[in-house]
C-alpha positions in Angstrom: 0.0 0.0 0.0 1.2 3.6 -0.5 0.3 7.2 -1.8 1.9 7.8 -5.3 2.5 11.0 -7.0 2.8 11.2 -11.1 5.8 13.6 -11.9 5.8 13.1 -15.2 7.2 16.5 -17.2 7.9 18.2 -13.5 11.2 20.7 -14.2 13.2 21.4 -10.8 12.4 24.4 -10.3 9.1 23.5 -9.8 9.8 21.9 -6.5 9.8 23.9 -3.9 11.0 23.0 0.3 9.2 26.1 2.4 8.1 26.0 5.8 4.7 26.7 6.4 3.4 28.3 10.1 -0.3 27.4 9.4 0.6 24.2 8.8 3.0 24.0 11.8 0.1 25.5 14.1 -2.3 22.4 12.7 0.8 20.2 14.6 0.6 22.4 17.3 -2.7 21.5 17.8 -2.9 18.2 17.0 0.2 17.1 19.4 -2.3 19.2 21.9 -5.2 16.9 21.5 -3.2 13.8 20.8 0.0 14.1 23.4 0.3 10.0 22.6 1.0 10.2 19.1 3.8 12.9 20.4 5.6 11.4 23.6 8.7 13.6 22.6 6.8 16.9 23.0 4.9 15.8 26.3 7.1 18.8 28.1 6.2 21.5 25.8 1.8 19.7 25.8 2.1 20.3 29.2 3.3 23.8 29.6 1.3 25.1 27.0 -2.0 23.4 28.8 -1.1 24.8 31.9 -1.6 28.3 30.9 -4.1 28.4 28.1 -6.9 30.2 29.0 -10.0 28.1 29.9 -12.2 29.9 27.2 -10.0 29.0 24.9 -9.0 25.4 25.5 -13.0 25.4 25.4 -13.5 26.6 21.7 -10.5 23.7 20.9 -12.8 21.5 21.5 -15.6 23.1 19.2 -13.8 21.5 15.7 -10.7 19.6 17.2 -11.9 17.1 14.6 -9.7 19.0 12.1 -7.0 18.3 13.5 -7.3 15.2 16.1 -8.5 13.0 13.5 -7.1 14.2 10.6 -5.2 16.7 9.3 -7.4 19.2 7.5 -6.4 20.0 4.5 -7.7 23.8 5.2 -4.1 24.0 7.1 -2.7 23.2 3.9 -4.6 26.3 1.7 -1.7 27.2 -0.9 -2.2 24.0 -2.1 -5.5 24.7 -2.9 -5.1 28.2 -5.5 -3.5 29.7 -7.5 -3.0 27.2 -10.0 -1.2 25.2 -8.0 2.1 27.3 -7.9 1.4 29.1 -4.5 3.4 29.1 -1.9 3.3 29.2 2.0 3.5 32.8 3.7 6.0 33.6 5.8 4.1 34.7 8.3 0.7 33.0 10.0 -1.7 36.1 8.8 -0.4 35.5 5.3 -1.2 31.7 5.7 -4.8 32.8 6.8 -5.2 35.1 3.7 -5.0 31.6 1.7 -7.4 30.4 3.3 -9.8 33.3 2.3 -8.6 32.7 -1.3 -10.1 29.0 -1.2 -13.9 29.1 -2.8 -16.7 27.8 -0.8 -16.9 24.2 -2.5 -12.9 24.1 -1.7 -13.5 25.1 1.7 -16.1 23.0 2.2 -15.0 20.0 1.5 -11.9 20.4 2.9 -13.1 21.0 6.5 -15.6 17.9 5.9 -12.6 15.4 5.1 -13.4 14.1 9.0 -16.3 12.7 7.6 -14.8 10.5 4.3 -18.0 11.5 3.1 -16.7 12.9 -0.4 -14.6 11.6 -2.5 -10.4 12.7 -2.5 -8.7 12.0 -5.2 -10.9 11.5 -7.6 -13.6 14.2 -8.2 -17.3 13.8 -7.2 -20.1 16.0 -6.3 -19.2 18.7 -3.4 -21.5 18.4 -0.2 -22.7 22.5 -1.2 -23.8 21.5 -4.2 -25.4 18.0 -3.3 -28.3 16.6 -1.9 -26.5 13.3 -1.0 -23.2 14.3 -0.2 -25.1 16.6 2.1 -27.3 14.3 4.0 -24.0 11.7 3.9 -22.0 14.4 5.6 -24.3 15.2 8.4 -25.2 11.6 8.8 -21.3 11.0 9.7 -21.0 13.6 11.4 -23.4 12.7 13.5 -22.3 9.3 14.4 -19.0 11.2 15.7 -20.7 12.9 18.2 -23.1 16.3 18.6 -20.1 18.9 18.2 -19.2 17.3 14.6 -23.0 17.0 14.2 -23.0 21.2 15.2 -20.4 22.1 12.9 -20.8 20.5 10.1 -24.6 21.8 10.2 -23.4 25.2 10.7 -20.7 25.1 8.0 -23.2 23.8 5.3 -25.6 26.6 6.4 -23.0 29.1 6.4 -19.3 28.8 5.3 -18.4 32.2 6.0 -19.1 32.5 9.1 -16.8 29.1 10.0 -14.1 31.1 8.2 -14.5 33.7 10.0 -15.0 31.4 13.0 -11.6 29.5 12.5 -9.7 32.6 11.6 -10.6 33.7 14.9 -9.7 31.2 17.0 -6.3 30.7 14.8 -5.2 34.3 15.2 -6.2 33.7 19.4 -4.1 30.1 19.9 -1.5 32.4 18.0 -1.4 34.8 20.5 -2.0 32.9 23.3 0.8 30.5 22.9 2.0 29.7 19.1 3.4 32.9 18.3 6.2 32.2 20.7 6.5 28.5 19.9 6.8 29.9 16.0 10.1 32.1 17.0 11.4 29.1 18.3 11.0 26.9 15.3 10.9 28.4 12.5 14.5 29.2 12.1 15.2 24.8 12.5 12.7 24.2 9.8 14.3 27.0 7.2 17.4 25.5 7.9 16.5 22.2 7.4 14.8 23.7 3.4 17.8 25.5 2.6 19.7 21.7 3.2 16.8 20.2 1.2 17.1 23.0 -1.2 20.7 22.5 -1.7 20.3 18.8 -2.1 17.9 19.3 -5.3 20.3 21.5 -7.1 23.5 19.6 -6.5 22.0 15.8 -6.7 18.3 15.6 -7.9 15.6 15.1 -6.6 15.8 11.7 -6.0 18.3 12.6 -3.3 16.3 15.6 -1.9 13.6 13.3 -1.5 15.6 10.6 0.4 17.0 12.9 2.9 13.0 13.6 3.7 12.1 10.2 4.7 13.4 6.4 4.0 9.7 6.1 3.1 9.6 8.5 0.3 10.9 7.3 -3.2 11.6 8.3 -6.6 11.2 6.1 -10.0 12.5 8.2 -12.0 12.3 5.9 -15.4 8.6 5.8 -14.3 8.0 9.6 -13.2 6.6 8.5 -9.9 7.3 9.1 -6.4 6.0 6.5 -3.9 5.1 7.3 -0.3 5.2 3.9 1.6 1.7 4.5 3.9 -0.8 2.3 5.3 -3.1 3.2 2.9 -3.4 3.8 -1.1 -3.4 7.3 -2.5 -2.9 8.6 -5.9 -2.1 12.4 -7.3 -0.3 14.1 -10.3 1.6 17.1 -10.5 -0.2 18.1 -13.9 0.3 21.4 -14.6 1.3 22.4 -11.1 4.4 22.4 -8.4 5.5 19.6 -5.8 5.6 20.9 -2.4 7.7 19.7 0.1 6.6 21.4 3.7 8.9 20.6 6.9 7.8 20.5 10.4 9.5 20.2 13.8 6.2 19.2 16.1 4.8 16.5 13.3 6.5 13.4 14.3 6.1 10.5 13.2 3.4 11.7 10.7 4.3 12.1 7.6 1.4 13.3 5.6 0.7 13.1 1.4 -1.6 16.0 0.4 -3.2 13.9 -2.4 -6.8 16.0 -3.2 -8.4 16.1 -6.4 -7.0 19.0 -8.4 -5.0 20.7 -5.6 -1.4 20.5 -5.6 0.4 17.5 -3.9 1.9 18.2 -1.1 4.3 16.1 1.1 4.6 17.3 4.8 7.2 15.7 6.3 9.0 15.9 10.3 12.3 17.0 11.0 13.8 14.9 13.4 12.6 11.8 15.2 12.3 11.4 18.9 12.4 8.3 20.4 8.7 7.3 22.3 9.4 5.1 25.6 10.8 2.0 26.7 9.0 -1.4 25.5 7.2 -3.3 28.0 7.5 -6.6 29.6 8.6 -9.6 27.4 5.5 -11.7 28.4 3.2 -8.9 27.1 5.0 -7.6 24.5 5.2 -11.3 23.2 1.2 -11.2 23.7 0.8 -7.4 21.8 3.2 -8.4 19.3 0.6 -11.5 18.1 -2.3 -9.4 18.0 -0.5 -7.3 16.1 1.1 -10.3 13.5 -2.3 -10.2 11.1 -2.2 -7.4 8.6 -5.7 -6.8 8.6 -5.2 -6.1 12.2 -2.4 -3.8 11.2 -4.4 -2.1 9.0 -7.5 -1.6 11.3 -4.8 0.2 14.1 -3.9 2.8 11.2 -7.9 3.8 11.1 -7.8 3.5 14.9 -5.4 5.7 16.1 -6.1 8.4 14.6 -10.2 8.6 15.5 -12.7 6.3 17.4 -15.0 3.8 14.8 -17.9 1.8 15.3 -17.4 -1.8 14.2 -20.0 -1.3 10.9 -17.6 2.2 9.6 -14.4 -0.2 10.0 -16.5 -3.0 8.2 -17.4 -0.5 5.5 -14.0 1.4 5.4 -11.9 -2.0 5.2 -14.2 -4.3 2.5 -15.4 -6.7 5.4 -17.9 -8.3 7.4 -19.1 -6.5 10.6 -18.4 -10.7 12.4 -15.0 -10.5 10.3 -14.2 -7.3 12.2 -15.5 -8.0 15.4 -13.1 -10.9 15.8 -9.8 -8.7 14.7 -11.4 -6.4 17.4 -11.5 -8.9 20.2 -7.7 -9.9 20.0 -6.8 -5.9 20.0 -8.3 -5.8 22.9 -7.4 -9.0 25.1 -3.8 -7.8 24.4 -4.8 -4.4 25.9 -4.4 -2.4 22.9 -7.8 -1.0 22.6 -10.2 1.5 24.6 -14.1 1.5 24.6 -16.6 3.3 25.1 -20.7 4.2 24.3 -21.8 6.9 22.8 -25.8 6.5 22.6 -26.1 3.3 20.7 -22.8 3.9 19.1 -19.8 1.3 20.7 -16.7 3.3 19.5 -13.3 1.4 19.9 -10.1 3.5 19.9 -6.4 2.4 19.9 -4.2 3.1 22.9 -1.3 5.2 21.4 0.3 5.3 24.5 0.1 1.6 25.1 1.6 1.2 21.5 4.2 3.8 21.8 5.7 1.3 24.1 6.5 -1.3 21.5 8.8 0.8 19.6 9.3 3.5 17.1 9.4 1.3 14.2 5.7 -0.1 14.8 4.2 3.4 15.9 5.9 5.5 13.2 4.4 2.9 10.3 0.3 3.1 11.5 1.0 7.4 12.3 2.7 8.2 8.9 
């Protein structure tokens, strides 16, 4: 499985490494909501909690979906106009104006990509424009919970006011607590795309891409770059640029903007903290079984990033509600599952803290 990106005609100078602190605040946020994907940046999830101001670690929660979840692609706006030749602003306010440059249908389906109601990289019917993308949307949202079920009502209502909405509260965390973190990081992650940079111009892309990730490849004979990922993907450059987008808070994630007719994107981490020490032999013998079936494997990727019902992993994953019931049930006799009911909903959830503790190697493969 993997996300692959058609290159074919791309001239070097149509790829471009640029640090982006919109996308770098979407980390920010995530690592926030998800401190066990991040056991590196616990210290800095901490202090940041400790101060935040009540109101606003209340209005995280209001769309936290954009970021716990996923990783909306709104964060990733440049991608989106322009012709696919925009790049990143150097400053957060600049990043925002992008986002105001997206259309309504753009914006739109962006935000609803926590649903995997519409389609990604192929094109389909928007959820503006469509009765049953519509009623698909809110139906999903709705099975995550009211506050999806809220927003995603008000967005299709009235998309303005969620920009305006999540311009707000953007401009506020920066304020609050990014703007400082931003200073601190920005001058690592330009330093790392001037070395990136420099790579491309004196050995090819092939080698600029290598130095990204182990898990990024080029065929060049082919015109394809393949991004190994527990999942299956495809994009092409077209007309357009590759972007490559660094970012210190992101690991292990590395993400493959692959929408339908936006530019690709590949945002990758610099740097690679090590998570914590394994656990006992007799249960790490009994995690490491459960974890031996690659369907099961597969399930984990879906699971630790959101909570499912068994019939949404059934449909997501091509099998039987039984079939998935069973992977289920040896997740969790090794401990690597959490449940709980939401109305008639039984959503299951995989421990990332519990998994952290089997190694990198495993947690980095189901997080990129």
């Amino acid at each position: 499985m993997s996300v692959t990106i058609d290159i074919s005609g791309l001239r070097r100078e149509r790829v471009a490494v640029v640090p982006s602190p919109l996308a770098e605040l979407c980390m920010a946020l995530h690592a926030l909501a998800e401190p066990g994907h991040h056991p590196g940046l616990q210290g800095w999830a901490t202090g940041v909690t400790a101060r935040l101001d009540p109101h606003l670690a209340d209005r995280m929660c209001e769309a936290d979906f954009l970021w716990r979840t996923t990783f909306s692609d709104l964060f990733l706006p440049y991608a989106g106009v322009g012709g696919g030749t925009v790049l990143p602003g150097a400053t957060l306010a600049e990043d925002l104006d992008l986002i105001d440059k997206l259309t309504d249908d753009q914006f739109v389906d962006a935000a609803l990509e926590f649903t995997c109601a519409l389609p990604y990289d192929a094109q389909g019917a928007g959820a503006l424009t469509n009765a049953g993308a519509r009623r698909r949307a809110l139906e999903l949202a709705a099975a995550r919970g009211p506050r999806p079920a809220e927003f995603t009502a008000r967005l299709l209502e009235d998309p303005p006011r969620i920009r305006a909405w999540l311009r707000q509260f953007l401009e506020d965390c920066d304020e609050a607590f990014f703007a400082e973190t931003w200073a601190r990081l920005r001058h690592q992650l330009a330093a790392d795309a001037r070395h990136k940079t420099d790579l491309l111009r004196r050995k090819g892309l092939a080698e600029a891409l290598a130095s990204v990730s182990p898990a990024v490849t080029l065929d060049e004979a082919a015109g394809r770059v393949t991004v190994d990922k527990l999942g299956n993907g495809h994009t092409t450059v077209r007309d357009s640029s590759l972007l490559l987008v660094p970012t210190s808070l992101g690991w292990p994630h590395l993400m493959v903007l692959h929408r339908y007719g936006w530019q690709p994107v590949l945002h990758y981490p610099v740097g690679s903290p090590e998570p914590a020490a394994p656990p006992s032999v007799e249960q790490l013998t009994l995690r490491m079984t459960a974890l031996s079936h690659p369907v099961r494997m597969r399930l984990c990727r879906s699971l630790a990033r959101s909570a499912f019902t068994t019939s949404e992993l059934a449909q997501t994953h091509g099998m039987t509600p039984p079939e998935i019931s069973r992977h289920l049930s040896v997740l969790k006799r090794a401990g690597l599952l959490t449940t709980r009911r939401r109305g008639r909903y039984v959503l299951h959830q995989l421990d990332v803290t519990m998994v952290a503790r089997l190694g990198s190697d495993f947690l980095e493969g189901i997080l990129r």
